[in-house]
C-alpha positions in Angstrom: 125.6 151.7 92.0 128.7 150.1 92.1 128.3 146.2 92.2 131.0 144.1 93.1 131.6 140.4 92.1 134.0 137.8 93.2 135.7 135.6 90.9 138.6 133.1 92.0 138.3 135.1 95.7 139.8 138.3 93.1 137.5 141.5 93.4 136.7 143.0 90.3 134.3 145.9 89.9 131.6 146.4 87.3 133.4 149.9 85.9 135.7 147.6 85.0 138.8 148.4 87.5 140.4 145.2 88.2 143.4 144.8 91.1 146.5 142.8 90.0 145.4 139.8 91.2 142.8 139.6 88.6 144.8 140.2 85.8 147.4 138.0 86.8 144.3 135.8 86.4 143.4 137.0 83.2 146.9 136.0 82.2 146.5 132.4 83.8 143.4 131.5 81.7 145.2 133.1 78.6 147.6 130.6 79.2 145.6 127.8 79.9 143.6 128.5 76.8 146.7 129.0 74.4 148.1 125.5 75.3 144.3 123.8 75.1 143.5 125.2 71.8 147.5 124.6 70.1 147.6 121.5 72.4 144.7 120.6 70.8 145.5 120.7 67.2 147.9 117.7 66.8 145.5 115.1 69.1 142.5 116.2 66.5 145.5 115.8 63.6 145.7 112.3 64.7 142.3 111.5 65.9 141.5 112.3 62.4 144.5 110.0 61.0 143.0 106.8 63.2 139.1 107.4 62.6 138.3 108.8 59.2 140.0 105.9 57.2 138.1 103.4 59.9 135.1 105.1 58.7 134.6 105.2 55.1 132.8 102.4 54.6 130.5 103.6 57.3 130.0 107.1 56.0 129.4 105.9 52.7 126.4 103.6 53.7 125.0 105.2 56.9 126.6 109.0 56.9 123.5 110.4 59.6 124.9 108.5 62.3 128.6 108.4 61.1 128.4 111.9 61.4 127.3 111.7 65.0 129.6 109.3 65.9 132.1 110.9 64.7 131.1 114.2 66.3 130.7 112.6 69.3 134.1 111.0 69.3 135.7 114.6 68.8 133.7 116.5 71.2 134.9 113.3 74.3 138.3 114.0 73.2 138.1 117.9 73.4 136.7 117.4 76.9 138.9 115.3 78.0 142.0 117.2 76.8 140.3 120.4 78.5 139.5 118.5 81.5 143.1 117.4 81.9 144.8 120.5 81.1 142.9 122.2 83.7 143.8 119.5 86.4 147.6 119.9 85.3 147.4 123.9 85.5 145.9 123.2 89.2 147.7 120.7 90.5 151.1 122.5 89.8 150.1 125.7 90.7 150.8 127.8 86.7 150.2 131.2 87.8 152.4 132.7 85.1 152.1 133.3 81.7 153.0 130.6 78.9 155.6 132.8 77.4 157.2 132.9 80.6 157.1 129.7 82.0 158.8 128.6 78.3 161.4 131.0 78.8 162.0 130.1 82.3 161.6 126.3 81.2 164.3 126.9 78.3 167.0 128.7 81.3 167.4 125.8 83.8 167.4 123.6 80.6 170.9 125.7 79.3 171.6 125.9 83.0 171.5 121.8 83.1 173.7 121.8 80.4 176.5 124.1 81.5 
């Protein structure tokens, strides 16, 4: 039985053949999830710069609910970096890959220049 499912209005069938839509697709969300996950990395760098040395004292005399705090604090901030992120690969339409679009960015750049 061949089932077929519909993702992003894409077919893709459960042998696994998938059209070039879909893996154009597959090359979006790549993107989208290289820039959240290195984007990522310098905003928990400096979340960790501002909040750990607020917190000491705090750890130190209550570190159950430091610790979830804390946690919590992270997690809000992932979210809303994700959340964001997703928004800005929406709203201007980022159907290439990030490798690409840097390339292409780096062009009109040189091309500004000439």
């Amino acid at each position: 039985m061949l089932v077929t499912m519909i993702l992003n209005s894409n077919a893709m069938t459960a042998d696994g053949d998938t059209n070039l839509s879909e893996l154009d697709s597959k090359k979006k969300s790549a993107s989208e999830a290289f820039v959240n996950s290195f984007g990522g990395y310098p905003i928990g760098y400096g979340l960790g710069i501002v909040i750990l040395p607020l917190s000491t004292g705090w750890i130190q005399s209550d570190p159950y609910i430091a610790n979830i705090a804390i946690t919590t604090t992270y997690a809000v901030v992932g979210f809303t970096r994700s959340y964001f992120l997703r928004r800005i690969f929406e709203k201007y339409g980022v159907d290439d890959n990030f490798i690409r679009l840097a390339k292409n960015g780096i062009m009109k750049l040189m091309e500004r220049r000439k």
